[in-house]
ZADO-1210 file (C-alpha; in nm, 4 decimals, padded with zeros to 6 digits):
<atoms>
<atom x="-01.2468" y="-00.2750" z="-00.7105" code="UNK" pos="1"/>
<atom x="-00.9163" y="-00.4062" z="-00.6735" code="UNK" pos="2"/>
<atom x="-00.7142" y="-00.2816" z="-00.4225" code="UNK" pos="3"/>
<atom x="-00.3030" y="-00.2857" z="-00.3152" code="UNK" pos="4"/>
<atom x="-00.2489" y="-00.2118" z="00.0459" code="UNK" pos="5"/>
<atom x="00.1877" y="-00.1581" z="00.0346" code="UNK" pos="6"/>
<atom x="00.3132" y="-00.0800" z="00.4050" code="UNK" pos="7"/>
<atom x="00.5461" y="00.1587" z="00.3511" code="UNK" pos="8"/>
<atom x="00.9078" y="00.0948" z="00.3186" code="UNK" pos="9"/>
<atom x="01.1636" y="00.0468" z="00.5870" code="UNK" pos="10"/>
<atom x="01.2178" y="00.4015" z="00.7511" code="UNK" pos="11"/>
<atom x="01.5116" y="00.5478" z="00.9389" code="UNK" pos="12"/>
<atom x="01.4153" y="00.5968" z="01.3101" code="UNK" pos="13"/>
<atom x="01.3040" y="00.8685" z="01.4251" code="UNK" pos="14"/>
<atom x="01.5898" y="00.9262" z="01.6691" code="UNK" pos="15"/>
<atom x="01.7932" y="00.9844" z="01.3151" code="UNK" pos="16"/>
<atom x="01.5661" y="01.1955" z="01.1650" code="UNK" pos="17"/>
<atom x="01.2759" y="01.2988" z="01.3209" code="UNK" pos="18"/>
<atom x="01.0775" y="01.2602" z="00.9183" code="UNK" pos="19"/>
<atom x="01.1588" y="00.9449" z="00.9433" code="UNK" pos="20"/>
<atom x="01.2404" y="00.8857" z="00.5308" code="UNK" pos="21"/>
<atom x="01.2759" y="00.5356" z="00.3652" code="UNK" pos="22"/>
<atom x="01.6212" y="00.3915" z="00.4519" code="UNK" pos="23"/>
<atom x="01.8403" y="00.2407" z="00.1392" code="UNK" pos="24"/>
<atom x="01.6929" y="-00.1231" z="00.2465" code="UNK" pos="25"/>
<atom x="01.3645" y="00.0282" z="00.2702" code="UNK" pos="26"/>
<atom x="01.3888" y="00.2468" z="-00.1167" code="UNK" pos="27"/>
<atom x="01.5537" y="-00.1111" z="-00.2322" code="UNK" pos="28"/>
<atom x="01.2623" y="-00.3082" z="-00.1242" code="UNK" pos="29"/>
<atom x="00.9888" y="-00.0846" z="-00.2481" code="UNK" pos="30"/>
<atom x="01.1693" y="-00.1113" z="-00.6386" code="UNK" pos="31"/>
<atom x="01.1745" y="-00.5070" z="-00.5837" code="UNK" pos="32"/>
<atom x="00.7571" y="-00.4368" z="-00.5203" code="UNK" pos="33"/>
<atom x="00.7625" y="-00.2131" z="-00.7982" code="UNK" pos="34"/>
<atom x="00.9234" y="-00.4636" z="-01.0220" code="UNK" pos="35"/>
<atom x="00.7075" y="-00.7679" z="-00.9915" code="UNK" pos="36"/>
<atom x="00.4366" y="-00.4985" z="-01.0002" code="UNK" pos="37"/>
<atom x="00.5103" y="-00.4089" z="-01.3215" code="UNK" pos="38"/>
<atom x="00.6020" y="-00.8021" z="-01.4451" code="UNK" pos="39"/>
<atom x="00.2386" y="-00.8646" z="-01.3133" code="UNK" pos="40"/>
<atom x="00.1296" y="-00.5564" z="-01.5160" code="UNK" pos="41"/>
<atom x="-00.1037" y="-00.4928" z="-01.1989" code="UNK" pos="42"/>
<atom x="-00.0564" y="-00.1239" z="-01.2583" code="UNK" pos="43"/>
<atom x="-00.2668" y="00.1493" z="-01.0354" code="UNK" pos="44"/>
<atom x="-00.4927" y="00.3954" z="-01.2050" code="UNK" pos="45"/>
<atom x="-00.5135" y="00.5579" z="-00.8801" code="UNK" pos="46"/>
<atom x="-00.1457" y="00.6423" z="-00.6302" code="UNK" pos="47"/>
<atom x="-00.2629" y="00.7193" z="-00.2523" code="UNK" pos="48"/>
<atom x="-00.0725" y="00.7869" z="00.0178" code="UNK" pos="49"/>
<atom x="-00.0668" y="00.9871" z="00.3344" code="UNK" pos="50"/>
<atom x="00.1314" y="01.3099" z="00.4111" code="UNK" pos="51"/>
<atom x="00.4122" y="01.1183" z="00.5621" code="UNK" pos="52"/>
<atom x="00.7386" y="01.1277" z="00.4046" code="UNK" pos="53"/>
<atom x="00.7827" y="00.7899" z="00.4044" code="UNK" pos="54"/>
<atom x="00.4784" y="00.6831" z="00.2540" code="UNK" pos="55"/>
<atom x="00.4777" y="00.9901" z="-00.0062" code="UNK" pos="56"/>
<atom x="00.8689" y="00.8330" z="-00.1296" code="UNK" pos="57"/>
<atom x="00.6620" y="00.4765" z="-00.0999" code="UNK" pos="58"/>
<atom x="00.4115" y="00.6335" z="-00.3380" code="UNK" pos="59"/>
<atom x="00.6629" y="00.8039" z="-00.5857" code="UNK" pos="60"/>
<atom x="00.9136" y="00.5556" z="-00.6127" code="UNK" pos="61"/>
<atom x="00.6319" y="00.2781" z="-00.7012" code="UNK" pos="62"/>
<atom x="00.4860" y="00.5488" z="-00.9649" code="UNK" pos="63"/>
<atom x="00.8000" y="00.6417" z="-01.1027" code="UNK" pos="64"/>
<atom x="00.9456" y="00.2568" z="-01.1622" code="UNK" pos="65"/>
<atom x="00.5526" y="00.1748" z="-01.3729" code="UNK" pos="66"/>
<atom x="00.6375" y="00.4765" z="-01.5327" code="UNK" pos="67"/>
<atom x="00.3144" y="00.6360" z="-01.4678" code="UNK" pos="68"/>
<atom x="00.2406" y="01.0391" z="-01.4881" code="UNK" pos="69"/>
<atom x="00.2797" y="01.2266" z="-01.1727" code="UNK" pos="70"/>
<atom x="-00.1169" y="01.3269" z="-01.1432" code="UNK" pos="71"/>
<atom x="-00.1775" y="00.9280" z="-01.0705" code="UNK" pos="72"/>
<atom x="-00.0448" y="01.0149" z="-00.6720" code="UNK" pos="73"/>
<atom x="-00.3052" y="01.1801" z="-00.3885" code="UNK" pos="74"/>
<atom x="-00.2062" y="01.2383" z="-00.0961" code="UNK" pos="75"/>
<atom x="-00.4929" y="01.2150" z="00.1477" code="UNK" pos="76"/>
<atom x="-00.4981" y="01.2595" z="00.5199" code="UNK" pos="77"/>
<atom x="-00.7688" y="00.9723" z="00.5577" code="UNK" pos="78"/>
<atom x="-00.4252" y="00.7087" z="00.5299" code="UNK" pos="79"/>
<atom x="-00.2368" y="00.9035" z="00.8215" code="UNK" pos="80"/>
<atom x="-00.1086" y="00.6545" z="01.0891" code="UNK" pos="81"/>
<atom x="-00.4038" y="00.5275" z="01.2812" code="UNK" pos="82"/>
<atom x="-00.6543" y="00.6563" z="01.0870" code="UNK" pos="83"/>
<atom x="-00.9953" y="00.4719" z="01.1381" code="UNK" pos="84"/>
<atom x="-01.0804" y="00.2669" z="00.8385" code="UNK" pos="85"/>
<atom x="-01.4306" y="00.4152" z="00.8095" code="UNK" pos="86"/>
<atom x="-01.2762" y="00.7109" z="00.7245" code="UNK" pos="87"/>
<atom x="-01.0355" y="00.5128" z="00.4761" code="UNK" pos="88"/>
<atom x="-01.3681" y="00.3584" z="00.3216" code="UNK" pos="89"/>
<atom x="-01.5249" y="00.6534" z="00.2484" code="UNK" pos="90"/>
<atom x="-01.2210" y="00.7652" z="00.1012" code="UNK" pos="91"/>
<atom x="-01.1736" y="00.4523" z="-00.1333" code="UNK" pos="92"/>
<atom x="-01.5319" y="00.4724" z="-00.2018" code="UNK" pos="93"/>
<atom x="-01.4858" y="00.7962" z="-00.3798" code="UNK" pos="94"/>
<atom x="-01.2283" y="00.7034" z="-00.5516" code="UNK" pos="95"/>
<atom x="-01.4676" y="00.3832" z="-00.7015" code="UNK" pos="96"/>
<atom x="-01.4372" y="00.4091" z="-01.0532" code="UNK" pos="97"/>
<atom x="-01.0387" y="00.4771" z="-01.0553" code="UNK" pos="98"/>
<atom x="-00.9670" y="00.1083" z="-00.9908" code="UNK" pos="99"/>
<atom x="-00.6929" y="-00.0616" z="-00.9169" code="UNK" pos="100"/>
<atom x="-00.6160" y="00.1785" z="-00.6380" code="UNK" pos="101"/>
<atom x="-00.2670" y="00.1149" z="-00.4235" code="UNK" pos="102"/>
<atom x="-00.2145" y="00.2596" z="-00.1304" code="UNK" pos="103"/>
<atom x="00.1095" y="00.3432" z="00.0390" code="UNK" pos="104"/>
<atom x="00.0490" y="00.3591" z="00.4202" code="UNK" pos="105"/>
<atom x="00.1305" y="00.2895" z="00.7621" code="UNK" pos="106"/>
<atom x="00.0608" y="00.0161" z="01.0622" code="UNK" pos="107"/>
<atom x="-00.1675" y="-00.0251" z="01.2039" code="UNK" pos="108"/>
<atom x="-00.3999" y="00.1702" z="00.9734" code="UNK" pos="109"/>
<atom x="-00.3817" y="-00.0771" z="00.6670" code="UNK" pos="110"/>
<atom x="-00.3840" y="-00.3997" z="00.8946" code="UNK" pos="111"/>
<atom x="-00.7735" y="-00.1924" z="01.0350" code="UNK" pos="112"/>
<atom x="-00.8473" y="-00.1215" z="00.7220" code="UNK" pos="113"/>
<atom x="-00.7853" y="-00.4641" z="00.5384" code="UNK" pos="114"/>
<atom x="-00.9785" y="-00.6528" z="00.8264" code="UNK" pos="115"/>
<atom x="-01.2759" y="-00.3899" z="00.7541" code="UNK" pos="116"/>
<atom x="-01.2954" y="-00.4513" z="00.3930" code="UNK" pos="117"/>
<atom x="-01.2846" y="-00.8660" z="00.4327" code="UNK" pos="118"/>
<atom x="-01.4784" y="-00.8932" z="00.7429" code="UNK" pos="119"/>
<atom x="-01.6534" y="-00.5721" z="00.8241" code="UNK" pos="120"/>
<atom x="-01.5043" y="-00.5507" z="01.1390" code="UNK" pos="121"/>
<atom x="-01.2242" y="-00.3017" z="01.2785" code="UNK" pos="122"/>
<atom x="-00.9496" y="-00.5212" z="01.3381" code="UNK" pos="123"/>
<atom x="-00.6302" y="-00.6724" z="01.1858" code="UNK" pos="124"/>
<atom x="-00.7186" y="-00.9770" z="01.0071" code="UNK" pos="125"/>
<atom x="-00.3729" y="-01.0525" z="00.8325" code="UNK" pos="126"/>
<atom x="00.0082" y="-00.8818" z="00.8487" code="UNK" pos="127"/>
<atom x="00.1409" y="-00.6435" z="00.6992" code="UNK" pos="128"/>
<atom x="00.5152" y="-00.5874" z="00.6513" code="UNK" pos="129"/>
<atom x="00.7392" y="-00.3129" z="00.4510" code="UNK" pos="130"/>
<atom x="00.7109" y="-00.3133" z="00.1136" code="UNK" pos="131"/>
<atom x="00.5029" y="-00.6513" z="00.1484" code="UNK" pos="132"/>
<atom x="00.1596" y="-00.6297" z="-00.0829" code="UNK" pos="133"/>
<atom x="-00.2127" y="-00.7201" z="00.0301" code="UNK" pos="134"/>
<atom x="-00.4368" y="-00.7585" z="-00.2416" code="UNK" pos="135"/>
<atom x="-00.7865" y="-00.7319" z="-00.2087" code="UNK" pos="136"/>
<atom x="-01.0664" y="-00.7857" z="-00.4451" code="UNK" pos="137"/>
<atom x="-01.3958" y="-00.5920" z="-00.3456" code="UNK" pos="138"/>
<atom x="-01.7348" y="-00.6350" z="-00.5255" code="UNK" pos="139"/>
<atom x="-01.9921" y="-00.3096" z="-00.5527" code="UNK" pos="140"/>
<atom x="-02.0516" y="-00.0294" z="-00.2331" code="UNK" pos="141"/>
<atom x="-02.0092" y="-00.0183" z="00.0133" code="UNK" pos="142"/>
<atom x="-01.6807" y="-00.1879" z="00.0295" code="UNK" pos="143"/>
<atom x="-01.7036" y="-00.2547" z="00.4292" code="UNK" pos="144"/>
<atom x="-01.6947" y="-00.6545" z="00.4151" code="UNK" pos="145"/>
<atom x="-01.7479" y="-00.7150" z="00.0522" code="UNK" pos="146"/>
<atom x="-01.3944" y="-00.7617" z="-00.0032" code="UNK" pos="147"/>
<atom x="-01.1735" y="-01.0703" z="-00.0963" code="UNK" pos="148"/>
<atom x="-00.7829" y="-01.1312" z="-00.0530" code="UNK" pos="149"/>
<atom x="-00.6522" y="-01.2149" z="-00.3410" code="UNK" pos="150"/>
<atom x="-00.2822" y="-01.2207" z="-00.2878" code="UNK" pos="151"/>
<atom x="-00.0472" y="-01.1255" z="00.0799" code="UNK" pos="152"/>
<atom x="00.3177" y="-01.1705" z="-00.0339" code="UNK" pos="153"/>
<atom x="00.5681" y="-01.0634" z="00.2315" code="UNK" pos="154"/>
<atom x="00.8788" y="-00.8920" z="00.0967" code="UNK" pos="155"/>
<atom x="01.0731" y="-01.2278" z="00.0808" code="UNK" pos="156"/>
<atom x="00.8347" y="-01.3414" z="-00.1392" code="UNK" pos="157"/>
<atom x="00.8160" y="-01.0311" z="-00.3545" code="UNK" pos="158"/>
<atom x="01.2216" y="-01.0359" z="-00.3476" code="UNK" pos="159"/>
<atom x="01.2191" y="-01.4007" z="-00.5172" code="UNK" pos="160"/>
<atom x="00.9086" y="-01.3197" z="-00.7648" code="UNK" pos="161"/>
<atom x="01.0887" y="-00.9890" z="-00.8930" code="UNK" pos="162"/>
<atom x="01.4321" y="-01.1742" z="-00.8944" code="UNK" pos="163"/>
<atom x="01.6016" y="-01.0139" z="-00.6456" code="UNK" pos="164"/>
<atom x="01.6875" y="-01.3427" z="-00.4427" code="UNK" pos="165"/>
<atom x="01.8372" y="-01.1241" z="-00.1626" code="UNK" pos="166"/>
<atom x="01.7177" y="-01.0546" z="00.1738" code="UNK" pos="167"/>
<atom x="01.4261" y="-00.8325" z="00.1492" code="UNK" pos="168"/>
</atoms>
């Protein structure tokens, strides 16, 4: 199963809105992802996010720009911030044969939930950044420490690979 972990784009603080929605550096940085996305044609069968605003704009924005149909995106309460990753496993698990699956979420959720899938253990085993992409190759169930990484680009990187040589 392959598997794109996307920390949600930059968000305005809280103390400007209290939904905290993606900022115009965060939306801009989420189309770069989208774009080398789609140059890599590494498109999703399967759109999760949590109920979070800025992870549900994360979500849409990457569905919209691979032009993909709106019933690709779930919304699941298992990717909420600091969600354990069993419960993100079990999750991913049933979602099995709709691979690649890429998830929109949140710190430090994904950074749990990446070190559970490559090591089988509960912790952070590489970094996550906004609109950076983690891409992890897992083989069979359960998924706890049968997974691979395959790719971490930080958004500088994905910035230069979609051609958008600015600052992330």
């Amino acid at each position: 199963m392959d598997l794109f972990l996307v920390q949600h784009g930059e968000a305005l603080p809280e103390s400007l809105d209290p939904e905290r929605p993606l900022s115009d550096a965060g939306r801009a940085a989420v189309e770069r992802l989208s774009r080398l996305l789609a140059m890599l044609q590494m498109r999703p069968r399967q759109l999760v996010c949590s109920p979070k605003r800025r992870s549900r704009q994360t979500a849409e924005i990457i569905r919209r720009c691979l032009g993909q149909d709106a019933s690709v995106l779930l919304e699941s309460e298992a990717f909420v911030p600091g969600a354990p990753p069993e419960r993100m496993t079990a999750e991913l698990e049933r979602l099995h044969g709709r691979s690649p699956v890429l998830i929109a979420g949140h710190l430090p959720s994904l950074g749990r939930l990446a070190g559970y899938l490559l090591a089988g253990e509960d912790r952070p085993v590489c970094e996550f950044r906004n609109a950076g992409l983690c891409w992890i190759r897992t083989e069979g169930l359960p998924l706890a420490g049968s997974g691979t990484l395959v790719a971490l680009l930080p958004p500088e990187m994905v910035a230069v690979l979609a051609g958008g040589h600015g600052s992330p």
